[in-house]
N, C-alpha and C positions, 0 to 999 in steps of 0.2 A: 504494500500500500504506500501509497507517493506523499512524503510526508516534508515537501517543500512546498511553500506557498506558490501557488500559481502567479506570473508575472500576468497582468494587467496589460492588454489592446488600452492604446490612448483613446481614445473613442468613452471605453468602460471606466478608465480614470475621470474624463472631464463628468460623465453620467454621476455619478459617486457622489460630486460637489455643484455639480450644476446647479441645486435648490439654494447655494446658499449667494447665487447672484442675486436671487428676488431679496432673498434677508437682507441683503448688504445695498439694496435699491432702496427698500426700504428705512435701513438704520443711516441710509444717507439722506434721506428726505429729513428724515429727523435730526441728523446733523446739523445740516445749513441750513433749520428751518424752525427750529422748537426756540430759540433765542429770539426769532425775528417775531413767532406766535406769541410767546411768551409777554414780551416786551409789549407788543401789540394791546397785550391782554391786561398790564399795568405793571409789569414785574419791571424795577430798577434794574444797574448794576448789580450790585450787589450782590440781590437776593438772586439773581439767575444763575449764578454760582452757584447757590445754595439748592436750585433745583433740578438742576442738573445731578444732583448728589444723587438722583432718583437710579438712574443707572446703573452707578459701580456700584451700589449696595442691592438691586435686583439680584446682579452678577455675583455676588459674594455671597449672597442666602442662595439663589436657585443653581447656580451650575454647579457644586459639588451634591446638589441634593441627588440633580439630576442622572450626575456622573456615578453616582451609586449605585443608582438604578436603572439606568441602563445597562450597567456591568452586569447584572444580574438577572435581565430582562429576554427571553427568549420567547418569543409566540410569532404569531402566523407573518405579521411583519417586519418582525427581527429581531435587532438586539437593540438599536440605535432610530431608525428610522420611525417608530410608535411617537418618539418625544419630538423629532422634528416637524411631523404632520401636526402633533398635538399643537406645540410651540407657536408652527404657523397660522394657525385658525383661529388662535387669541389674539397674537398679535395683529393678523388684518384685522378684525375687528376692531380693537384699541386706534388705531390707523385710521380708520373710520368715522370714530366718534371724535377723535380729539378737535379736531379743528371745525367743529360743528359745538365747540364746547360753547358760543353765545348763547344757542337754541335752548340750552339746559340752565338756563338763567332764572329760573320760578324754583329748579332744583336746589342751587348753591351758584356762590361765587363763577363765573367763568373758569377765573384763571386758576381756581381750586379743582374744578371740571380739567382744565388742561394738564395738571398736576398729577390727576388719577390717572387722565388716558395715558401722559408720557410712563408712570408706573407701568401700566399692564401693557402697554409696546416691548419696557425693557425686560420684564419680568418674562417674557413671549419671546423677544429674540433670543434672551440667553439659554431658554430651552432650547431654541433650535442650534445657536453657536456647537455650547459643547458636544453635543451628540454629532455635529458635523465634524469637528476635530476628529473625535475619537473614531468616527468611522474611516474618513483617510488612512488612519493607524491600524484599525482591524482589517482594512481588504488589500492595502499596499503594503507589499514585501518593504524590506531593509532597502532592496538596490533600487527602488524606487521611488524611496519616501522624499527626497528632494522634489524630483518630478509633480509627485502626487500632493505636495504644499504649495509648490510654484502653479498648478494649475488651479488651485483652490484659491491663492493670492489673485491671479488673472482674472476668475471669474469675480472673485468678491470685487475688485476692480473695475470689471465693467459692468457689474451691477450702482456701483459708488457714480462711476459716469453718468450714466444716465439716471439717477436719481437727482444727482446735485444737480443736473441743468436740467428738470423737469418744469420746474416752476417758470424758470424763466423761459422756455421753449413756449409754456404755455401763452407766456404775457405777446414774449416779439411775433412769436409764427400764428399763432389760434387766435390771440387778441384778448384773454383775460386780463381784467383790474389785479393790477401787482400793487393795490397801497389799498389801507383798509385804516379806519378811525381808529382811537384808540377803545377797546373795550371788542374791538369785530376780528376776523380773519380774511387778507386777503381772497380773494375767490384763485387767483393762480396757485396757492396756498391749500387751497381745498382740497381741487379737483387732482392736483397731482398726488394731494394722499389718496384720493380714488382710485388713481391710476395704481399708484404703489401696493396698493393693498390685495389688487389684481394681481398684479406679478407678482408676487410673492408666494402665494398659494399656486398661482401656474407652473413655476420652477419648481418649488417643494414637490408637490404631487410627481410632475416629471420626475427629480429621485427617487421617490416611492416607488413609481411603480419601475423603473428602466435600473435600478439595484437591488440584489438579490445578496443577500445578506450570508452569511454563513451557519451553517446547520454547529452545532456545538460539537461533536464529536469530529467538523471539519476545523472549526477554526480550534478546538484543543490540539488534534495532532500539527495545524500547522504553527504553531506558537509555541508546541514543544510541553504541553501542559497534559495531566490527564482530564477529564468530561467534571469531574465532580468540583477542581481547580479554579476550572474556567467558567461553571455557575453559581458559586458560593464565595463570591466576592465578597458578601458583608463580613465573613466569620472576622476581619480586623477594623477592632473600631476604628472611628473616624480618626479622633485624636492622635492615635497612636501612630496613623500615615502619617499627618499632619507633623509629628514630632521627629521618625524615621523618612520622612522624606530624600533623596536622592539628592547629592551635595549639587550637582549640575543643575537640581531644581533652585536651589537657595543663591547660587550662583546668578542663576537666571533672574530670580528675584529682583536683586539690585538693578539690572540693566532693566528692566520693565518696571522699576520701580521711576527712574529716571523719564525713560521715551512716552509711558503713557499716563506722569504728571504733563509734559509737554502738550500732548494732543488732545487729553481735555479743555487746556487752557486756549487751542486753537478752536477747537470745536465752539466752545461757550462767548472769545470774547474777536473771532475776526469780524463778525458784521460790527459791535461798538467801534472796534479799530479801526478798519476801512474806510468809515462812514466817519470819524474825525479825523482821522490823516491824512486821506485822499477827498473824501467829499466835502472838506474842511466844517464839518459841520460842531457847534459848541456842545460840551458834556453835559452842560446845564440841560439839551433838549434830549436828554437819557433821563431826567430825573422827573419820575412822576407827579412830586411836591411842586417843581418847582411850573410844569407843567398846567397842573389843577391852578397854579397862584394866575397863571396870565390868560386862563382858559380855554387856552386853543394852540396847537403845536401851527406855525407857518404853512403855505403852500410847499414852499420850497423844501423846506425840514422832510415833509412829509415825501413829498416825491424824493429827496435824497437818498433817506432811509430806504425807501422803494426798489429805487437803481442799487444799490449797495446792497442791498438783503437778497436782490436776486444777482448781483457778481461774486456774492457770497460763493452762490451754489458754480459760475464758472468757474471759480478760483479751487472751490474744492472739486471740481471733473477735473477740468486739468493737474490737478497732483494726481487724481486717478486713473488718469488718460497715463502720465509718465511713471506709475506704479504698475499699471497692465504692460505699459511697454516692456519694464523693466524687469518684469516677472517671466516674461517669457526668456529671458538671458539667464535668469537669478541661477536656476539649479545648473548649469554648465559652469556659471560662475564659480558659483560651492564647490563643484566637485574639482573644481581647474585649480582656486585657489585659497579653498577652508570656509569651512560656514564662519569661524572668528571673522577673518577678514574683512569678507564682502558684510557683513552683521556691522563692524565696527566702524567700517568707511560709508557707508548709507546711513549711517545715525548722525555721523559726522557733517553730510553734506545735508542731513536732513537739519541739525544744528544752526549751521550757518542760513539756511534759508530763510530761518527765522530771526536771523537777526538782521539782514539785509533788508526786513519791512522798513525798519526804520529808513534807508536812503534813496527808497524807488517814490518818494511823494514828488507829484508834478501834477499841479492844478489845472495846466491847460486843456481846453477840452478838445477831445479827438475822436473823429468820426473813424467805428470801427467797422467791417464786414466781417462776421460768423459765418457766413456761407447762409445760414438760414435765415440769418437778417438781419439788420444794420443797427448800431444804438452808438449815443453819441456819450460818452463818460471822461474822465479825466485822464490823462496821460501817466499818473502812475498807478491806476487799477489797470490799465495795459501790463504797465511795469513789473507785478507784484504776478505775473504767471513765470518770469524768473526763479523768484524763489520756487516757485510751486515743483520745479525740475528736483531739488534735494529733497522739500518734503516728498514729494511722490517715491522717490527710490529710499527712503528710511522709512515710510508705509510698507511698501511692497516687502523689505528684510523684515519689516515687526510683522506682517503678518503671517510669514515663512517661516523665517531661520530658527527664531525659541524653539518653535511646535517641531521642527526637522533636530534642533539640537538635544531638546528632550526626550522626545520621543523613544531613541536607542536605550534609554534610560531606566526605562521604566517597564515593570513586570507586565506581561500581556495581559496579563487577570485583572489589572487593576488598572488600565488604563482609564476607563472613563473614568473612576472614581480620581484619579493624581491630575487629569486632565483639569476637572472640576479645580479640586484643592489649587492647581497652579493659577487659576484665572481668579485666588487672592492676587497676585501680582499682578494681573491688571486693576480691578478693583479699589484696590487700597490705596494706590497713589493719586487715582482720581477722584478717591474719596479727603484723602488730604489737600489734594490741589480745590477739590471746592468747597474745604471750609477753609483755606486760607486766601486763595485768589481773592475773592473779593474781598477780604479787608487789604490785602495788600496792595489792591487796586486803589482804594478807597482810602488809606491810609498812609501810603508809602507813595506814591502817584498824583493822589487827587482824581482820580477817575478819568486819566489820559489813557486809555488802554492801550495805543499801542507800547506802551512800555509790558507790559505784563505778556505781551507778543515777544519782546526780547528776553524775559524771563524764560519762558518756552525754552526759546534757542538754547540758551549755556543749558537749563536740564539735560536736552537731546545730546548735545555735548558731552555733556557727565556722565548721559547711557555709554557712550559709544566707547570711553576711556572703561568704562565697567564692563562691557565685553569681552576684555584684553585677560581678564581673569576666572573667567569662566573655564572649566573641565569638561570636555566632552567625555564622558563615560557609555562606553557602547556596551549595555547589558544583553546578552542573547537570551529567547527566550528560556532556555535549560538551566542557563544561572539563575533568573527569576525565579526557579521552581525551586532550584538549592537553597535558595536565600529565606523563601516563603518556611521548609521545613524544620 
């Protein structure tokens, strides 16, 4: 009996992750769009920090829950695939209702309505994240798992493309209203959650049904484990993973402690930043107080914020436009010249990107052509798709190299469970970065946000230096099995 895991047709690798470009269409709607909704809806500086916190602590309660149980989960759809369908069919919903949250106005506050749906979006995606990691890890061999992260990095990417330029595809090409009072939701804002909430469920289901999961008695002999091993995951408490964790995990910690404080602070504070460094607009018309005192935000204010909330979403495609590109190089790069390497130099270049906001400001206005259609903005929102070059190839390595350097790591039986445990190290640092971003915006700053952009940068920096220290420990599965008795 042939007890090497079968390599993978590319075809059946892209099938594997394919669902997780709707998720990642999806969590990019929500990216360049919950700050502009939010704010829309009365939320300051400040506290959009503080509500963003919604995310990394979904991620921190739900993916090890998840990761548990999916280890342990075998029925008619498999082992992993049960949580991703589930995952998706909550989160379209949440996708749904949120930006419909004025409707729910007799219920409660708006922005308290917008508050729950952002909760049960993240609570929703992070079901379906980890059970997508972890399936990479159970259907691709060793000699393929570069390949089978770089193609998972690729689609999540061109899922992020076309998310982040939804909204405003919808304003220039269809003709939707991109600017909304304060208390309402843009309508280009809406309807691109409609759109999103469609693909998201369309790609899931495509995984579901075009991957075939592995029978127990296949994936134990191919992981080197016996049948009873590989579905009795729980017999080790949590804690105790948690404590015995894999030195290359703790390793890992640090650098993902570093690059994803960075990217929540890019997520939460580039439309405030763009929108006063380049659309020179005053901090004062960010503050709700100050707002309510004069009654009524400007014309101009108002369409600025507009143009800015939706170059949000081109500034974030194009890092995802050059993190797909980059993805498709990434695993030849790995195997050519070290996952360290190419890990610590894409963090690097993702660093400087961010600090480079500061010198691309240029007020003049310049008439641009998208191909899809012309808009007339300032000469350094042109500028700032410069940077977007580094951020995209330090996306593309964070959403790779960890998951490819861990991976070897870690016992086959307990993958999804350590999977979970590790996505503390996303969590936790963007749970730190949003309870101090905004006071440090607020109190260190004065509410200039681009500076808290240049914050970003030296963190990404200080990943890429914590890379340089990392242990790649390549566990096979047999040792897993020695280690477990």
């Amino acid at each position: 009996m042939n007890k090497t895991q079968p390599t993978l047709p590319f075809w059946q690798i892209w099938n594997v992750s394919f669902g997780f470009l709707g998720v990642q269409f999806g969590f990019a709607l929500q990216n360049a769009n919950v700050s502009r909704i939010l704010s829309d809806l009365g939320a300051d500086l400040h506290s959009l920090a503080l509500f963003w916190l919604v995310a990394p602590i979904m991620g921190l309660i739900i993916q090890p829950i998840v990761g548990s149980a999916s280890d342990r989960t075998w029925n008619r759809l498999g082992r992993r695939r049960p949580f991703i369908l589930a995952g998706a069919i909550a989160a379209a919903i949440g996708m749904l209702l949120m930006p419909n949250a004025p409707l729910f106005v007799t219920l409660m506050a708006p922005m308290l309505f917008g508050a729950m749906m952002l909760a049960l979006m993240d609570a929703s995606f992070n079901v379906c994240f980890q059970p997508f990691r972890s399936l990479v890890s159970d259907m691709v061999p060793a000699s393929q798992r570069n390949a089978g992260y770089s193609v998972q990095a690729l689609l999540i990417n061109i899922g992020a493309v076309i998310g982040s330029l939804l909204p405003f595809i919808l304003t220039n090409v269809v003709g939707l209203d991109n600017t909304a009072a304060l208390g309402e939701v843009a309508p280009s804002v809406v309807w691109a959650f409609y759109i999103g909430a469609t693909v998201l469920l369309g790609t899931v289901i495509w995984t579901v049904i075009r991957t075939k999961e592995y029978a127990p008695e296949d994936y134990a002999r191919y992981k080197g484990l016996n049948v009873d091993d590989a579905t009795q995951a729980e017999k080790t408490p949590f804690w105790t993973l948690v404590k015995t964790m894999p030195d290359t995990m703790k390793q890992l910690a640090v650098v993902q402690f570093f690059s994803w404080f960075a990217l929540y602070i890019m997520w939460v504070y580039t439309m405030p930043a763009i929108t006063q460094h380049i659309w020179n607009i005053d901090k004062q018309w960010f503050d709700p107080a100050y707002i309510a005192s004069v009654g009524s935000m400007p014309e101009f204010v108002v369409a600025a914020k507009g143009a800015a909330g939706d170059w949000v979403g081109i500034l974030f495609a194009a890092y995802s436009v050059f993190a797909a590109v980059f993805s498709v190089f990434l695993a030849r790069l790995a195997d050519g010249f070290g996952r360290k390497t190419i890990y610590a130099g894409s963090l690097l270049l993702g660093g400087i990107g961010y600090i480079s906001f500061l010198f691309f400001q240029d007020l003049e206005a310049v008439h641009v052509n998208l191909l899809i259609t012309e808009v007339t903005v300032p000469q350094g929102a042109v500028n700032l798709v410069i940077p977007m070059i580094g951020v995209g190839i330090a996306w593309a390595a964070i959403l790779a190299m960890p998951y490819a350097m861990l991976a070897g790591s870690l016992p086959a039986e307990k993958t999804g469970v350590y999977m979970g445990i590790f996505n503390f190290t996303v969590a936790i640092p963007q749970i730190v970065a949003g309870l101090t971003a905004g006071w440090i915006l607020s109190s260190l700053f004065d509410n200039t946000a681009i500076n808290i952009i240049l914050v970003a940068g030296v963190s990404m920096i200080c990943g890429a230096i914590a890379v340089l220290f990392v242990r790649e420990n390549e566990l096979n599965s047999q040792q897993a099995v020695d280690k477990e008795l």
